[in-house]
N, C-alpha and C positions, 0 to 999 in steps of 0.2 A: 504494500500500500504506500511504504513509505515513498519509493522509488516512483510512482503515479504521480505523486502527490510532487516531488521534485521534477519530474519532467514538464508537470504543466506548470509551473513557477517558471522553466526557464524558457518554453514555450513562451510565454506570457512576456517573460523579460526581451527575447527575442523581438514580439511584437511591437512592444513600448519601444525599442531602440528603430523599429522598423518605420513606425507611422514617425516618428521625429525626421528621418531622415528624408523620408519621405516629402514633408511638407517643403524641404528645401528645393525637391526640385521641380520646379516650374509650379506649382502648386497639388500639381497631378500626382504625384509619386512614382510617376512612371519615368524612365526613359525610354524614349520611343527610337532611340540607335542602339535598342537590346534588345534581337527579337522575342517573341514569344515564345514559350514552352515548346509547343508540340513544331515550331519552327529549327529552334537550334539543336532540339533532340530529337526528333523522328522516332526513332528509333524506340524512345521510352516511354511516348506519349503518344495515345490515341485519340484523336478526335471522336469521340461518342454523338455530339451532338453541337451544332452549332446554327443559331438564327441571329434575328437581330436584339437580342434580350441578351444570352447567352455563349459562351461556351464550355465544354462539358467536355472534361479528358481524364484519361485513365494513364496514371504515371505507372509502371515498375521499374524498379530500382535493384538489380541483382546486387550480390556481395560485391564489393570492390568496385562497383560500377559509379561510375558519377556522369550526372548530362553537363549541358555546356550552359554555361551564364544565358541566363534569360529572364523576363518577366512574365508580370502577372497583372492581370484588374483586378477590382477588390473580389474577392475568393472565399467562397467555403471550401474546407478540404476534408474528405472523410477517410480517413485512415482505414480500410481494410483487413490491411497486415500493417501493422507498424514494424519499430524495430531500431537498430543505432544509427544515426545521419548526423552526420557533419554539415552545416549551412555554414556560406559565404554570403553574407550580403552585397549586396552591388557598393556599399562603399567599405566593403575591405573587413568587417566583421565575422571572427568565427566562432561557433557556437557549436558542441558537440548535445546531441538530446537524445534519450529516449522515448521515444515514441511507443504507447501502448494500441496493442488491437483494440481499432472500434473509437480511436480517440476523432472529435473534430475539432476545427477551429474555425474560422473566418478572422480576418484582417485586410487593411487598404491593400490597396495596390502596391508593390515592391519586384525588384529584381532581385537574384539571388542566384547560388551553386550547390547542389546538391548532390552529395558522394555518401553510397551503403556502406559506412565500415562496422555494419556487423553482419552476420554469419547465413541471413537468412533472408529471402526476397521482401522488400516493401512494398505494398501496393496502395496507390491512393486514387479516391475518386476526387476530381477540381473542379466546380462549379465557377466561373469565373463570372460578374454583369460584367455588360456591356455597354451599366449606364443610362440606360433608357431606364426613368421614372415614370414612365407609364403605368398608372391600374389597369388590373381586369376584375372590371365591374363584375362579369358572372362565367362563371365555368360549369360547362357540362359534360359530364363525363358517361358516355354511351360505352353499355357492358357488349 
């Protein structure tokens, strides 16, 4: 429990240092001469789903594996498999975490680097907007 209890602390600390840096750039927190995820990684991210709301990728992360510097919109992430990652923030920050199965979070927008250095695959689902503040007044959902 303890170990939970410390990963999302430093999760969280990650965050706080993430939305800070964030604001400095351009207002957005993006840089947009970093591609996106499933751009500079191919290879680790799937496009599951993408409109104009959305998009919607499936990262794995094998042992040893790291993708290449990229960003994000503001993100929910649902941890699948979690497990040990090292994060790089785009301004030079590094952060070892564990990650528990089944863990989520959401935060702004940020670029980053992410490398498995533990022992067993990471999988994550990434909900990214796109921004659009639009409602939907009513949803129907036909069985």
């Amino acid at each position: 429990m303890f170990k939970v209890i410390q990963s999302v602390l430093v999760i969280g600390l990650l965050l706080i240092n993430s939305l800070a840096s964030a604001q400095t750039n351009q207002g957005t927190g993006v840089n947009e001469n970093i591609p996106a995820a499933h751009i500079a990684s191919p290879e680790m991210y799937q496009v599951l789903l993408e409109n104009d709301q959305v998009l919607v990728l499936k990262m794995v992360l094998k042992p040893n594996q790291a993708d290449a510097l990229h960003r994000h919109q503001d993100e929910t992430v649902y941890f699948e498999k979690g497990g040990k990652l090292r994060i790089v923030t785009g301004t030079g920050k590094a952060l070892e975490v564990e990650v528990p199965d089944g863990h989520v979070m959401w935060h702004s927008a940020w670029s980053h680097q992410v490398t498995n250095i533990g022992e067993t695959d990471v999988v994550a689902v990434i909900v990214e907007s796109k921004g659009s503040n639009q409602l939907i007044s009513q949803v129907s959902v036909q069985p």
